[in-house]
Steps between C-alpha positions, in 0.01 A plus 500: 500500500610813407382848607519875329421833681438821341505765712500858509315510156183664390289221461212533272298201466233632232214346691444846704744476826820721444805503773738716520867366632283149475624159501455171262567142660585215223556164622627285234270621201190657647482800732393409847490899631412821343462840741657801661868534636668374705548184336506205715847333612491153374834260581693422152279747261621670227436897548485692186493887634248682302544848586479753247252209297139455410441121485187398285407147392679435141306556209365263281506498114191365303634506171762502305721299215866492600634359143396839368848630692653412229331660265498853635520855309345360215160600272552839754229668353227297394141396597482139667396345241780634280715424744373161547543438155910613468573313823322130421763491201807509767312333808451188218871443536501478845674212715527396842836647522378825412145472758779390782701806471255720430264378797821512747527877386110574525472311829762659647436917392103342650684459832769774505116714489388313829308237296457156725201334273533532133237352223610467169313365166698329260319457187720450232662119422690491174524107402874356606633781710541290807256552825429828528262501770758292730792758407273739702382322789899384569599867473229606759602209743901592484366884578290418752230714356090358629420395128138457340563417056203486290553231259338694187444435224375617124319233214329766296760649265453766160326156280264500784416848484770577840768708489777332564683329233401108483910425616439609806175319624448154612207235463218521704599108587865586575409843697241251758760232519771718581306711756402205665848346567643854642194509746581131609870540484540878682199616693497505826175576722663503866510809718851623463512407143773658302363347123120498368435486171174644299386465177491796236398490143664824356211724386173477342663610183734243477333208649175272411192440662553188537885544706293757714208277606697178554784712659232616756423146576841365551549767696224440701560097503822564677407788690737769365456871403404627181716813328515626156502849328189710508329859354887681469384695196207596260654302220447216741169582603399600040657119480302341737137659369595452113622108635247435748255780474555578880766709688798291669314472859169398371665223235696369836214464691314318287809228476476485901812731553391730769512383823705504885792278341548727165692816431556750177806647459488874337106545495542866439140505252237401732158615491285599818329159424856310447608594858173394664494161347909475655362614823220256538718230401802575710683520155865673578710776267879516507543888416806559277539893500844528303448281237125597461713870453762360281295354279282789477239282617260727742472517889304205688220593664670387890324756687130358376601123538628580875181663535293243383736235707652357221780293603843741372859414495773642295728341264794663254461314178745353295787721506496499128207782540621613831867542470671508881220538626480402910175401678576735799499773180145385422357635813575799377405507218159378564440751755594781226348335214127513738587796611588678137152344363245510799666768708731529846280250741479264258769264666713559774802375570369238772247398264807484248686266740208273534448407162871451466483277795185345657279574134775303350476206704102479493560494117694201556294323738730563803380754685500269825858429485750819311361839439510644851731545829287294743534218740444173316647570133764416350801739511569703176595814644690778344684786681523802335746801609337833558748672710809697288274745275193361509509601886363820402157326443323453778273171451734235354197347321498829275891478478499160352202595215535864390866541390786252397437167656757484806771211527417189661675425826412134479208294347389144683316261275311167682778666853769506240752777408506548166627898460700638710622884492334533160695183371377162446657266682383151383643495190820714408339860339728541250435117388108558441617795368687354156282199466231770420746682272610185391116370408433803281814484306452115428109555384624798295748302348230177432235764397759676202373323215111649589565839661 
């Protein structure tokens, strides 16, 4: 048995109680005391001195696609589905050598921003590259990052009336099979899991009806979550009403895809009707502010769904669309981006926080074990350093949202250092650091002959 202290910190634990020079107890991986100074004196514990901190739960990421780090600063100034369209050509050539690297990279910027849970969908499988979806789940394990792939997947390419090109989709057959096997190979239901997988058919643009409905019921079979794009721009939303003669939300509901166990990543183009049918259902939204930006795509509607209690977390995208991006950044920016389209009380910075943290682990189906600093759950903690400049703010909690995010003094994942003084410690920096570089000069290289 092992024990942690924090003390001296400013402990927020987003579920209302604040404490100033408070304390967190972790025994082994869960935390066994959260409350005001002084901290208790317990024989043989590590004491991590928090002064000068704010300590918050670590945030959790509900979407992403970490092979897109190595495709970065490309198609810089196009729509998604232009962009979409130049990047399938390179992503065809992908292998698992170049998904390992650029995972390691993508996984490890995720917790250099206090990230401790991180979804990602992987969606594209190019026949003979090696196992992609394993190169990813390995490079989460050796970081030591809480981990929750998609296996996606896309069967409907441009013969079918899709937009991808037919290389890079798969077989309805293959895509069940294959989903299937991760579920029973990877995902694991127990408490302090650190691996779950979910099922995500890309998009209703690329996909059929047929992968979406029996998706849904595999899903359901093996009691997993449900992911998969959703409503991240008009062309989408034209697509879906020439295709189906309905908008995105109201096709998906009539294939059984709203409900407690499914989230939408993007849904920026929702309709008043759209977020009451999400909100009835307990259907969640992984908000995506910079990429929505970069790509030009609008500003989701976050300040409705809280209202309606939509479940909310955040999520940066592939960093092919959201280039550096870090999820303690996205706090920010969907506090501005509310407050630039619905005015200056349309999110505040604890509300911020939340979805970052406890909104991102209801989207996940977690909320009773990560998400918040309380007595019970497990410990993914993150320390951030407010003293230095940022001691000219008074409330730490505004510190850590408004400006520059500030350094991490140390992040725990499952009681587990994993950055220390802004560093990360279980694997070498500098290491994830080339493999990333690494991954995007060898797809650049495989991709020459189509770019």
């Amino acid at each position: 048995m092992t024990t942690k202290i924090i003390e001296n910190a400013y402990v927020v634990t987003v579920t209302g109680e604040e404490y100033p020079g408070g304390h967190i107890v972790v025994v082994d991986n869960k935390i066994t005391a959260v409350g005001a100074g002084p901290a208790p004196a317990i024989e043989g514990a590590e004491r991590i001195d928090g002064t000068g901190c704010l300590a918050t739960p670590g945030l959790v990421n509900t979407h992403h696609h970490l092979y897109q780090w190595a495709s970065q600063g490309l198609a810089k100034d196009n729509t998604l589905f232009e962009w979409l369209v130049a990047l399938y050509k390179p992503w065809a050539k992908m292998d698992a050598e170049v998904v390992s690297g650029a995972a390691s990279a993508a996984l490890g910027w995720l917790l250099k921003s206090g990230c401790t849970t991180a979804s990602d969908l992987h969606y594209v499988f190019p026949k003979g590259r090696g196992d992609l979806f394993a190169a990813e789940i390995d490079a989460a394990a050796e970081l030591g990052i809480r981990f929750h792939p998609c296996r996606g997947s896309m069967d409907r390419g441009q013969s079918q009336g899709g937009l991808p090109p037919d290389e890079v989709v798969e077989d309805l057959p293959t895509i069940l099979a294959e989903t299937e096997a991760a579920i029973d190979r990877y995902h694991d239901a127990s408490f302090d899991s650190m691996l779950r997988i979910a099922v995500a058919p890309c998009s209703p643009f690329s996909v059929s009806r047929d992968l979406l409905t029996q998706s849904a019921e595999l899903a359901r079979a093996k009691n997993v979550r449900l992911h998969t794009h959703l409503a991240e721009t008009l062309d989408e939303e034209e697509h879906c009403i020439e295709q189906f003669g309905m908008t995105p939300v109201e096709y998906m509901e009539t294939l059984g895809w709203l409900g407690p166990d499914v989230w939408f990543a993007h849904a920026v183009h929702l309709h008043d009707t759209d977020i009451k049918k999400m909100a009835g259902t307990g259907t969640g939204a992984a908000h995506c502010p910079s990429s929505n930006a970069r790509l030009g795509a609008g500003i989701a509607r976050i300040s409705h769904l809280l209202e309606a209690g939509v479940p909310v977390g955040l999520g940066v995208d592939g960093a092919a669309s959201a280039e550096m991006v870090s999820l303690a950044g996205e706090v920010k920016q969907a506090m501005y981006m509310q407050r630039a389209k619905y005015g200056p009380t349309a999110l505040t910075a604890r509300q911020a926080l939340e979805i970052g943290t406890i909104g991102g682990a209801r989207v996940l189906g977690r909320e009773n074990e990560i998400g918040s600093l309380e007595v019970g759950k497990l410990a993914d903690i993150a320390l951030w350093r407010t003293d230095g400049f940022y001691a000219a703010i008074d409330d730490p909690v505004t510190a850590f949202a408004y400006g520059k995010t500030p350094p991490l003094a140390r992040l725990l994942v499952n009681g587990e250092t994993v950055v220390e003084d802004d560093a990360l410690t279980s694997v070498p920096q500098d290491e994830v650091a080339r493999r990333g570089a690494q991954a995007h000069r060898r797809l650049m290289k495989l991709a020459e002959e189509v770019l």
